[in-house]
Backbone as ProteinMPNN parsed JSONL, in Angstrom:
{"seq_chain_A": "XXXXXXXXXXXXXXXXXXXXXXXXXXXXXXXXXXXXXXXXXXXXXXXXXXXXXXXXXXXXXXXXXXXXXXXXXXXXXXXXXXXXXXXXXXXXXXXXXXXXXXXXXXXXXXXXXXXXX", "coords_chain_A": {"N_chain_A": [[-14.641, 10.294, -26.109], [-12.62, 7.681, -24.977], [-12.146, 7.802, -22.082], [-14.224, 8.851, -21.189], [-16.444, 6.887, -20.74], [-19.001, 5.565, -19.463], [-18.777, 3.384, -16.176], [-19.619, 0.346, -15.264], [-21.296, 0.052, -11.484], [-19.706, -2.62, -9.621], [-21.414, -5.375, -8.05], [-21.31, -4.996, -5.048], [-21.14, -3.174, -3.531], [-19.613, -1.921, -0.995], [-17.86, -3.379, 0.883], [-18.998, -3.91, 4.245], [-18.172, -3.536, 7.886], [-18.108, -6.547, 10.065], [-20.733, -8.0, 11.689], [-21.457, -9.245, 14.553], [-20.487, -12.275, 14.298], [-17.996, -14.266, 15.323], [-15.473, -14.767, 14.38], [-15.638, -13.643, 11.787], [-15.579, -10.829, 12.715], [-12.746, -11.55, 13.657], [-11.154, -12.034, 10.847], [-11.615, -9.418, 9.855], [-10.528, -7.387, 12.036], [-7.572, -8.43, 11.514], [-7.371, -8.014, 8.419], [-7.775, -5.244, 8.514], [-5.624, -4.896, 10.156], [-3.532, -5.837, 8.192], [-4.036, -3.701, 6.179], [-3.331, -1.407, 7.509], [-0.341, -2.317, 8.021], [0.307, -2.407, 5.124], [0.004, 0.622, 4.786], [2.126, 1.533, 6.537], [4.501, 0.692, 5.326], [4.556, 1.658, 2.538], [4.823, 4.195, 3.566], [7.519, 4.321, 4.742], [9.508, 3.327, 2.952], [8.284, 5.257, 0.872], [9.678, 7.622, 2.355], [12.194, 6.503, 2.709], [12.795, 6.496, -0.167], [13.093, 9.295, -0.763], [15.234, 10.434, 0.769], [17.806, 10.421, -0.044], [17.862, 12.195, -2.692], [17.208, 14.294, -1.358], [18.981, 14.838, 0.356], [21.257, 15.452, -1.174], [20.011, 17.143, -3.224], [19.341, 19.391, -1.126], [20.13, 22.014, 0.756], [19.557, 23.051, 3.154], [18.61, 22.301, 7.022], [15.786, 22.302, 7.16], [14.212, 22.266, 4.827], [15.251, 19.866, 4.264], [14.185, 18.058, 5.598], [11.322, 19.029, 5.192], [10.706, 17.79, 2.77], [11.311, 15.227, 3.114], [9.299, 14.358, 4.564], [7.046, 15.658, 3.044], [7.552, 12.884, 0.922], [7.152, 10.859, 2.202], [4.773, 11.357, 3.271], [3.224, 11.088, 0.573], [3.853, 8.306, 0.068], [2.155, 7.062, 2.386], [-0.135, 8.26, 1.284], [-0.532, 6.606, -0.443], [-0.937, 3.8, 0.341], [-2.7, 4.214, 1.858], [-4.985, 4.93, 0.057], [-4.919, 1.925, -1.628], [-6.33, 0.743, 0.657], [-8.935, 1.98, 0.661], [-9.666, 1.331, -1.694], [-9.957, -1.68, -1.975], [-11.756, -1.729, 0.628], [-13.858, -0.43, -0.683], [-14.604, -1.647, -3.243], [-14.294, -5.02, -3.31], [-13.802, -7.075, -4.944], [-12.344, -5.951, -7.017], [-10.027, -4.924, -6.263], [-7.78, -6.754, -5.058], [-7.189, -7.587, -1.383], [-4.053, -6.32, -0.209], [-0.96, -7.7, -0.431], [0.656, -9.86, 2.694], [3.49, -8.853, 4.757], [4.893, -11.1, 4.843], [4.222, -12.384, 2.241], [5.281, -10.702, 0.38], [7.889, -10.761, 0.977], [8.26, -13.239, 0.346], [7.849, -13.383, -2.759], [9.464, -11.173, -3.839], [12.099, -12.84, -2.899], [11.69, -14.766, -4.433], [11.801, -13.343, -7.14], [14.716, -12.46, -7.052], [16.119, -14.642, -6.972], [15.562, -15.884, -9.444], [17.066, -14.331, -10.997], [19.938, -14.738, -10.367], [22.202, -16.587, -11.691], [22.69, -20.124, -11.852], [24.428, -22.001, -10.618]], "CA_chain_A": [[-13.372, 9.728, -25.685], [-12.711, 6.212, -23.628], [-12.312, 7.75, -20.296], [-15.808, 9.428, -20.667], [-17.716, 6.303, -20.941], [-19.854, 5.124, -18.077], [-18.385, 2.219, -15.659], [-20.692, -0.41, -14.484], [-20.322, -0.779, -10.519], [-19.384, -3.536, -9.446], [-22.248, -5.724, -7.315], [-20.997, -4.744, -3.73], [-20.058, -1.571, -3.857], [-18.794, -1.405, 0.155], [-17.551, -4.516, 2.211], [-19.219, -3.5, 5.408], [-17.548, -4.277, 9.25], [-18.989, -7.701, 10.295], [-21.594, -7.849, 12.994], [-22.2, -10.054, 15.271], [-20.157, -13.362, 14.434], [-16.071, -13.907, 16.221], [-15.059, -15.216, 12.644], [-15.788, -12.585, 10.931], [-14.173, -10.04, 13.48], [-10.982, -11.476, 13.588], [-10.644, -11.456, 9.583], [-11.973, -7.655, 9.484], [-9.246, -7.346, 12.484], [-6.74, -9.067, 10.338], [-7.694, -7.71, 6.619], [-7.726, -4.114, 9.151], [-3.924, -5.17, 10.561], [-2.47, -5.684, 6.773], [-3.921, -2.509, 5.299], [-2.596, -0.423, 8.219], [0.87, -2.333, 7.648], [0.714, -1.891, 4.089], [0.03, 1.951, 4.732], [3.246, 2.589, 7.066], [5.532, -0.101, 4.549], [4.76, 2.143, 1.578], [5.127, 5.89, 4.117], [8.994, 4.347, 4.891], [9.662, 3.311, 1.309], [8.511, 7.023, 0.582], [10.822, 8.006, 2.846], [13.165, 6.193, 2.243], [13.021, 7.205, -2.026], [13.267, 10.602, -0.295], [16.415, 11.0, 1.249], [19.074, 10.576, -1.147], [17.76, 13.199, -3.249], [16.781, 15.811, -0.089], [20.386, 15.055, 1.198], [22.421, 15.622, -2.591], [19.813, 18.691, -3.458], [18.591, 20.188, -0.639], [21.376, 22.48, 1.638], [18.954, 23.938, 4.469], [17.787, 21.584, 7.198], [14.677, 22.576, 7.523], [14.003, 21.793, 3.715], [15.424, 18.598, 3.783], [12.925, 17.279, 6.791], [10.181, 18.801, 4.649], [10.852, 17.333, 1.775], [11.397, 14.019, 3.379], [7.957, 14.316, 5.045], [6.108, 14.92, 1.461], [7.785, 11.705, -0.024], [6.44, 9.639, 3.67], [3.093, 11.133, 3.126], [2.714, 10.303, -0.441], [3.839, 6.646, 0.544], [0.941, 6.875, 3.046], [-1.513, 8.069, 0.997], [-0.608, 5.385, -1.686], [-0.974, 2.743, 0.808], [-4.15, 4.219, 2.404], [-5.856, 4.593, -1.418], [-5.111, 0.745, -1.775], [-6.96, -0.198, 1.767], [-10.078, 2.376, 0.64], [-10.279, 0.734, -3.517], [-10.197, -2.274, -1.736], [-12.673, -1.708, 1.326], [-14.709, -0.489, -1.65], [-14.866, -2.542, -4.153], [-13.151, -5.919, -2.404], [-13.587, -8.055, -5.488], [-11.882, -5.499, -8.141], [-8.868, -4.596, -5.897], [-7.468, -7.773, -3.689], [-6.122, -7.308, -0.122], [-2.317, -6.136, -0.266], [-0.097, -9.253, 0.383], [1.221, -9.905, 3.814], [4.873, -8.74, 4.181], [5.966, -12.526, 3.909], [4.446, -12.686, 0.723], [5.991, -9.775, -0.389], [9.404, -11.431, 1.087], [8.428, -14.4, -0.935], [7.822, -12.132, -4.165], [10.956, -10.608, -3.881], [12.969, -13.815, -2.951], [11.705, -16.039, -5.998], [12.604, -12.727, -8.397], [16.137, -12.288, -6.832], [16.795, -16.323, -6.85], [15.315, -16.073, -10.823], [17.871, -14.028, -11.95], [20.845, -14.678, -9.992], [22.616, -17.619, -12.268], [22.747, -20.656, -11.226], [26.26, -22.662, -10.475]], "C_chain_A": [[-13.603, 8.533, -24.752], [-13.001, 6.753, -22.393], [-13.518, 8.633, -20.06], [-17.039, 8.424, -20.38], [-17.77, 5.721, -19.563], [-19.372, 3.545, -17.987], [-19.493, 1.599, -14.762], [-20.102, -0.306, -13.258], [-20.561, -1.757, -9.998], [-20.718, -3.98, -8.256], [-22.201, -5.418, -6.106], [-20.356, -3.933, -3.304], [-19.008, -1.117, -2.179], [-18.87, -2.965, 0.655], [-17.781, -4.085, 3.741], [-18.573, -4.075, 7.01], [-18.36, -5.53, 9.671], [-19.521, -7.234, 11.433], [-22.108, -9.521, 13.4], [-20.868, -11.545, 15.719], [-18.15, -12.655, 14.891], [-15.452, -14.098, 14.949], [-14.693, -14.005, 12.221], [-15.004, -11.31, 11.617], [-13.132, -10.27, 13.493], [-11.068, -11.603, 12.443], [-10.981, -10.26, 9.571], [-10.469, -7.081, 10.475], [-7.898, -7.814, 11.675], [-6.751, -8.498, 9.252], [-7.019, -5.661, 7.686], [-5.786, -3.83, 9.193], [-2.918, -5.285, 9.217], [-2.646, -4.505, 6.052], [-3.014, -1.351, 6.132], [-0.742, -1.009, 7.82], [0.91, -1.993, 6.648], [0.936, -0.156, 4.141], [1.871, 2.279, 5.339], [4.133, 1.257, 6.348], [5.751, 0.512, 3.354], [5.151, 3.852, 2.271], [6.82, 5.526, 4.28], [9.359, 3.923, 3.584], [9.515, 5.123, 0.909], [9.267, 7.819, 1.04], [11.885, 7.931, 2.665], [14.144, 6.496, 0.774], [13.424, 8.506, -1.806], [14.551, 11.01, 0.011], [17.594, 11.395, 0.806], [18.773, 11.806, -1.656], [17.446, 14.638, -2.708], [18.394, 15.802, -0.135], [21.611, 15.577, 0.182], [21.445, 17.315, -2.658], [19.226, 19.821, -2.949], [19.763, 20.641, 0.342], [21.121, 22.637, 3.228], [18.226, 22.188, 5.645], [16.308, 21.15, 7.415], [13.365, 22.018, 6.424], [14.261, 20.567, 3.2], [14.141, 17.666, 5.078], [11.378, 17.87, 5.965], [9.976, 18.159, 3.409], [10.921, 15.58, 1.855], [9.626, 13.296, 4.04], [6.945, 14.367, 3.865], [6.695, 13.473, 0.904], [7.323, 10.535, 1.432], [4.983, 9.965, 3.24], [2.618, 11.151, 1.476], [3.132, 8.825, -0.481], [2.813, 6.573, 1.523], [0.047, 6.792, 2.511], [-1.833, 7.195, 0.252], [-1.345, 4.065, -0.816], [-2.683, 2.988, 1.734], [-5.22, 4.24, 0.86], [-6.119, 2.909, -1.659], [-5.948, 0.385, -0.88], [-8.131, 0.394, 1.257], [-10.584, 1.794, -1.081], [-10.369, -0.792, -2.37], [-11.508, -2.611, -0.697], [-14.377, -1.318, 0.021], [-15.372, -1.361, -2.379], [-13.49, -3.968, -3.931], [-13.083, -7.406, -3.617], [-12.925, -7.456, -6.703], [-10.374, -5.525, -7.77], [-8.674, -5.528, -4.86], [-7.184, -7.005, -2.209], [-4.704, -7.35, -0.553], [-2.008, -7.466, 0.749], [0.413, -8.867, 1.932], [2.773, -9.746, 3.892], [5.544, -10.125, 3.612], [5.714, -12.761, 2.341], [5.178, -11.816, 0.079], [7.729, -10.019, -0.259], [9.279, -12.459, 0.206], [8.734, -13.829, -2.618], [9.21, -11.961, -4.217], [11.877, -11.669, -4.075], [12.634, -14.754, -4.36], [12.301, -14.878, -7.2], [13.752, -12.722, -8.346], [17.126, -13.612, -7.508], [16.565, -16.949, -8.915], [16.332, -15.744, -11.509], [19.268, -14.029, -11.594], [21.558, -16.612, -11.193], [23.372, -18.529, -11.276], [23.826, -21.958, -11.067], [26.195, -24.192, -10.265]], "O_chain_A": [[-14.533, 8.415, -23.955], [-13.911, 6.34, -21.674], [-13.803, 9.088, -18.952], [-18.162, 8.736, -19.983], [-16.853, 5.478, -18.777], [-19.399, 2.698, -18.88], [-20.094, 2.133, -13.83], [-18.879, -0.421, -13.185], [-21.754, -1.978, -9.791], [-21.094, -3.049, -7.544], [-23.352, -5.522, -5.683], [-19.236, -3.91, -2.794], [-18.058, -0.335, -2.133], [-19.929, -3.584, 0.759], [-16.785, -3.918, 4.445], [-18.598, -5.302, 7.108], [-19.567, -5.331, 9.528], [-19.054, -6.324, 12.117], [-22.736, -10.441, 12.877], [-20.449, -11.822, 16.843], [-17.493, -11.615, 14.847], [-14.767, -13.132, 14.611], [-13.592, -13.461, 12.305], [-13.967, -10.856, 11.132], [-12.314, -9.36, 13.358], [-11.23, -10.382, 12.425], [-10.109, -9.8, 8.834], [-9.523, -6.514, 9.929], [-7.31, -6.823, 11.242], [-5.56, -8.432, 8.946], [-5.966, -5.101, 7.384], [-5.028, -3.048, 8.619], [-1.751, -4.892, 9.217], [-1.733, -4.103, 5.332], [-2.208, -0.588, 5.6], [0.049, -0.171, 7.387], [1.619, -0.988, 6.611], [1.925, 0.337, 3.598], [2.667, 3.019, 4.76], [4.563, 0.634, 7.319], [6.824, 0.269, 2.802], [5.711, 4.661, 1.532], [7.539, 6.464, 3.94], [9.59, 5.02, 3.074], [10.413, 5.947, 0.734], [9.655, 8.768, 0.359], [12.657, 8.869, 2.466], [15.349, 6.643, 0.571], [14.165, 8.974, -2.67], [14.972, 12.023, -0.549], [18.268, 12.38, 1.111], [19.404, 12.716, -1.118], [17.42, 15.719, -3.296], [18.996, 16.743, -0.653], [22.685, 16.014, 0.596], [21.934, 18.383, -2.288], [18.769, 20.805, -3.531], [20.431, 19.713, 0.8], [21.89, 22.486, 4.178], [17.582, 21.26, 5.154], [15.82, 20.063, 7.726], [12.239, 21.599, 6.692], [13.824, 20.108, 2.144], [13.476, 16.644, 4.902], [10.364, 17.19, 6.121], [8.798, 18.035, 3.073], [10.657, 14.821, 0.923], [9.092, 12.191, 3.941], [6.153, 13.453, 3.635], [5.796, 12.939, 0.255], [7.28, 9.323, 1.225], [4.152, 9.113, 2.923], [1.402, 11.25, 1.317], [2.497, 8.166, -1.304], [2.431, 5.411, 1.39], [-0.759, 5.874, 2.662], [-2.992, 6.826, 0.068], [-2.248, 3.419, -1.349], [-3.499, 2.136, 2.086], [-6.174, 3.467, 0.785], [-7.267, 2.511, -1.854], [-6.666, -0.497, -1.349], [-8.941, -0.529, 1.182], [-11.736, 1.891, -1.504], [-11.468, -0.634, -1.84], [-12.259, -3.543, -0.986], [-15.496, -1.83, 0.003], [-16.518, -1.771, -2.191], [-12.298, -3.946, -4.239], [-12.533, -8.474, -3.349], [-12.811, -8.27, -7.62], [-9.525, -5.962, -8.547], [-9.244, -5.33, -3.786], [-6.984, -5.791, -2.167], [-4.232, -8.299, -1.179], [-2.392, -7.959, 1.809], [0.536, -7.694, 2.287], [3.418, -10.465, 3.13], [6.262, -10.353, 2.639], [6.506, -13.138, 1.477], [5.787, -12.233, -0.907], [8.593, -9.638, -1.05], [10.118, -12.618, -0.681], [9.721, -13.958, -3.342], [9.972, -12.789, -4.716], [12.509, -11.707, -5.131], [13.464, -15.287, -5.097], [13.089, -15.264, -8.063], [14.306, -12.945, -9.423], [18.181, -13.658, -8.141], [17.096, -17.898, -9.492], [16.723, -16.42, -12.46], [19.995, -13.394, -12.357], [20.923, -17.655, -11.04], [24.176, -18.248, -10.387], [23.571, -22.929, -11.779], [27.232, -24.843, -10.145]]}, "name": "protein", "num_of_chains": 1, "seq": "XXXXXXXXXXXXXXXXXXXXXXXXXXXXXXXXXXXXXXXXXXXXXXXXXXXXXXXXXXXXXXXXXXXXXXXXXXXXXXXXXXXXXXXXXXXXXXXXXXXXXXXXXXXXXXXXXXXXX"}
């Protein structure tokens, strides 16, 4: 079957913390500062996907705060999987955009399909 066959890996298998140079620290600081945002931008999104459907089919409160807490921490772990494929292998999986790009993203699809007068 396909998903049995053996994957080359990739030449650099870990992007290690820089040493030594200021450069290089502040992008590892920086590259560090967007994966942690990406992590808690996809845990409130999970949250957020969460609530409607706790608050319509869940009665008890106790069940709706846990239920809201699994859909935050599978938006965490999504967003921590992206920072560790990337810390991994940093030329297969980019760095997650910076929220503005992701405001840009958003704003050029909105402004695509809104017709234009």
């Amino acid at each position: 079957p396909f998903w049995l066959k053996s994957v080359d890996p990739p030449e650099s298998p870990r992007e290690h913390p820089p040493s030594g140079a200021m450069g290089d620290a502040k992008s590892y600081q920086n590259k560090t500062g967007i994966m942690l945002l990406n992590s808690g931008v996809k845990a409130s999104v999970g949250l957020a996907v969460s609530v409607v459907p706790c608050i319509v089919l869940l009665r008890g409160r106790g069940m709706r705060l846990f239920s809201m807490g699994i859909g935050a921490g599978f938006g965490a772990g999504y967003g921590v999987h992206q920072a560790d494929a990337h810390l991994r292998f940093p030329s297969q999986f980019p760095l997650p955009e910076t929220p503005e790009e992701h405001l840009e993203q958003w704003r050029d699809c909105v402004m695509s399909r809104i017709p234009k007068m």
